[in-house]
N, C-alpha and C positions, 0 to 999 in steps of 0.2 A: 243430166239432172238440170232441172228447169229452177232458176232464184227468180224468186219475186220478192220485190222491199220497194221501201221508200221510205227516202233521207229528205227532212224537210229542214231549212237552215234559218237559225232563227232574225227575225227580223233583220233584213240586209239592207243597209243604206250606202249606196253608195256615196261617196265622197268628189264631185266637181269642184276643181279651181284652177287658176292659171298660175299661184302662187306657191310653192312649198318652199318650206325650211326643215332641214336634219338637225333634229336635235339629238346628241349622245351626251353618254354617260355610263357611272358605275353606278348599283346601289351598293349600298357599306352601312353593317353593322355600327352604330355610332361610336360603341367602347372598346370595339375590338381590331375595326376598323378592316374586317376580313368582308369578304363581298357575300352579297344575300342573294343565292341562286332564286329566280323565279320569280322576284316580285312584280307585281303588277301595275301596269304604268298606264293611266284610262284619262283622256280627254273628255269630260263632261259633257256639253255639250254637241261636239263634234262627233260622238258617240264612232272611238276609235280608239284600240287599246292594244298593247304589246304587252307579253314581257320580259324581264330581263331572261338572260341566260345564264346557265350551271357558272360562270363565274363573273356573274354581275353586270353583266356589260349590256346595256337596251341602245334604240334610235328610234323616234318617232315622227313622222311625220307633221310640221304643223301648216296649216295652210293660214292667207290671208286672211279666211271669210272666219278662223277660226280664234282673231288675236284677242278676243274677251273671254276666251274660254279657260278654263283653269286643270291643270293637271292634278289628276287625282294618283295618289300612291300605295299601295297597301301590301302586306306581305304578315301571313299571321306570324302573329309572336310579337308584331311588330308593330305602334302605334303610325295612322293611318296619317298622311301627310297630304296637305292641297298646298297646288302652289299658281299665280296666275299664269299665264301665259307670256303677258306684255310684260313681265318680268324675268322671262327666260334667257331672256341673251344676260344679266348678268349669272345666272344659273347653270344654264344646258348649251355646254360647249364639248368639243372633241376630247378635253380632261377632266370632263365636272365630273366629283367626286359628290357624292349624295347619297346623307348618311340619315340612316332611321334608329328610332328610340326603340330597344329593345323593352317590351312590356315583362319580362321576366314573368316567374313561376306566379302568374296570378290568378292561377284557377278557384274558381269559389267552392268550398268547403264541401263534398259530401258527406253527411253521416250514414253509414251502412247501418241499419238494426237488425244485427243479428239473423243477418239472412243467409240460409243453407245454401242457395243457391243449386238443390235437386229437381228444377224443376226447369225446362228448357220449351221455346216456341219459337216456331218462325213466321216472321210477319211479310204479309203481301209476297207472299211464295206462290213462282211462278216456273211452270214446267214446262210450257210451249215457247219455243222462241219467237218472238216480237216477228211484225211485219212490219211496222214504221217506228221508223227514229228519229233525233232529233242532233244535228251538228250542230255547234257554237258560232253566231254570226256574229257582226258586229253591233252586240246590243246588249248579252247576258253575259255577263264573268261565271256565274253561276246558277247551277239549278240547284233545290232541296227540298228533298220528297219529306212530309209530316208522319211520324208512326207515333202509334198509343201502345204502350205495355200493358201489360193484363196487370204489372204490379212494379212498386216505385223501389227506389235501388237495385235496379237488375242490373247485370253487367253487359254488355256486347260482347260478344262469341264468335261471330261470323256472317261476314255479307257477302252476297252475290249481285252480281253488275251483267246486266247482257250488252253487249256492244255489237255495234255491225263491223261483220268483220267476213270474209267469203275465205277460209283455208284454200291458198294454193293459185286459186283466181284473183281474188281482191280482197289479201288480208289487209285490216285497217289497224298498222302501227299506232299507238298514244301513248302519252305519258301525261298526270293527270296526278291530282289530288284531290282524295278524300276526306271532307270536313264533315265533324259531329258535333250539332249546336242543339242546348238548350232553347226553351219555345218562351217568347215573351210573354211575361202575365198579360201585357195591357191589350198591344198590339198582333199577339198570337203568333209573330214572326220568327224567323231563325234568332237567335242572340249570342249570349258568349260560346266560345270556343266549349267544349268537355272534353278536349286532350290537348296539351302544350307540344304534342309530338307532331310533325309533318307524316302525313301517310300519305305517303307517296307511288303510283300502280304508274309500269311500262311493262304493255301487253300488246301481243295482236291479236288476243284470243276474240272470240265470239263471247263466251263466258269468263267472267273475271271471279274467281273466289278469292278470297283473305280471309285469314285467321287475324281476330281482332283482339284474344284474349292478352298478347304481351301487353298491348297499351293500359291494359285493366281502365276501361272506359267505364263509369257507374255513371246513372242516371239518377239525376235529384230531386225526379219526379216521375210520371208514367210517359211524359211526352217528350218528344227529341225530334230533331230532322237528322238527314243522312244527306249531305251533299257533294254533287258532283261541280271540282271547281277546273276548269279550263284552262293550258296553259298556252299561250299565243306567242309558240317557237317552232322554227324552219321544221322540225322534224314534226311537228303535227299539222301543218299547212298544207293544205290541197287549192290550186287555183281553178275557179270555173268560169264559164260567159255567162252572163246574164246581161241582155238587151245587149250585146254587145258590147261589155263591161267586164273587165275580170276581176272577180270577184273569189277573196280570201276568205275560207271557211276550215275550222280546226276542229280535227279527231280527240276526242274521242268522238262519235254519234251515238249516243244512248236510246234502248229501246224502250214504246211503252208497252205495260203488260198488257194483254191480253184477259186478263181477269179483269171484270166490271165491276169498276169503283163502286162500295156503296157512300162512300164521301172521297171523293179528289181535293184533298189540300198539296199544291206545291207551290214553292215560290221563286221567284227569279231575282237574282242581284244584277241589278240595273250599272254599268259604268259610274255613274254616280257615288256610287258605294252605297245606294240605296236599296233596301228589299220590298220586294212589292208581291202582290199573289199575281202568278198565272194564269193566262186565260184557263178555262174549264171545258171547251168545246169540245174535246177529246174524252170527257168523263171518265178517264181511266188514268191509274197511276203509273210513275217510272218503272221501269223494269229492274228495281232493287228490293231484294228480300234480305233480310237481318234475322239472326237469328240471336235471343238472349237465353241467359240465365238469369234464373231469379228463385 
């Protein structure tokens, strides 16, 4: 049996200096003071990002070229923390403890009206498997595909995720998180969280399904994103050469569909903590279908 693909990694810069510094540490819940598996630990500028592990613990790389640069922190649930750099030796030592503000249960208010909820769709459903994908380089934390409902407070039911993945030959291990954000009035970009729950996928499938009805996810309008967020740990880490460079790229690789966008919105969360849209040169959307009620 003949595979054909292609894994394209996003934006890859690599990183020259003569200078580094390790910086470790825990993250820690600030009131509970129990450690925060996964949070995300992203150099601004230097556009290079870890993160922690299942029980808190990161190390980052900081180079010379990079000591005006500011550490960015985030972990949802959790408000977002910057810190500088040229302030990390009193910080980011081999015991720094580093604690984040629990946002607690602040999800904004949806009103159901009276919805039956007999009526079900699935959006950007896609039956042929992908030929090109996309791995996480040192540039996006995350990607988030835009979907419209045919109608406002529907619940989420279930998604499908294609990943590259070859059974037997070259299945692609990941573990990863799914985020469901509300769409800004102004800006039209991803915005608050619409579940306080971590959904959390470790798969090597090719196809990724979830049943999404425990989280009882409702929409507060007809619009939402579906995103795929990156977690940048030993178990999803592949190393490759580039120019003779080895260069760290993380699983999952998500496919795009094969159905022809008649509008491509996606967007990318920049290290920054910033969201920005995607290029569109591809005119076609991620390889995720959702399925609601409503």
């Amino acid at each position: 049996m003949k595979y054909t693909f292609k894994i394209f990694l996003l934006f890859l810069f690599p990183i020259i200096s003569n200078a580094q510094n390790i910086f470790e540490g825990v993250i820690l819940n600030k009131s509970t003071k129990v450690p925060i598996p996964y949070a995300s630990i992203f150099l601004m500028k230097g556009k290079v990002g870890v993160n922690a592990d299942e029980n808190g613990f990161f190390k980052i790389e900081i180079t010379n070229r990079e000591i005006d640069d500011s550490l960015i922190i985030t972990c949802m649930g959790y408000a977002p923390m910057k810190y500088p750099v040229q302030s990390a030796d009193k910080l980011w030592s081999a015991s720094a403890n580093i604690e984040l503000t629990e946002l607690g249960h602040n999800l904004k208010e949806v009103v159901v009206h009276n919805n039956n909820f007999k009526n079900s769709i699935t959006l950007n459903q896609f039956d042929e498997l992908p030929d090109q994908y996309y791995g996480s380089g040192n540039f996006i934390a995350q990607l988030a595909q835009h979907f419209v409902s045919p109608s406002e407070n529907a619940i989420l039911k279930d998604i499908k995720i294609a990943k590259f993945s070859i059974p037997i030959l070259m299945p692609q291990k990941a573990i990863f998180r799914i985020r469901v954000y509300a769409v800004d009035s102004i800006s039209k970009a991803p915005s608050y969280d619409l579940t306080d729950e971590v959904i959390e996928v470790k798969s090597s499938s090719k196809i990724v399904e979830l049943n999404l009805e425990k989280y009882k996810i409702y929409l507060p309008n007809n619009e939402f994103f579906i995103a795929i967020e990156w977690l940048r740990i030993p178990y999803n880490a592949t190393e490759t050469k580039i120019n003779r460079k080895t260069v760290t790229h993380y699983s999952p690789s998500i496919g795009w569909s094969k159905n022809q966008a008649t509008k491509m919105d996606i967007w990318q969360l920049g290290l920054n903590n910033v969201w920005g849209k995607f290029p569109d040169y591809l005119n076609s959307n991620l390889a995720i279908a959702v399925s609601l009620k409503y």
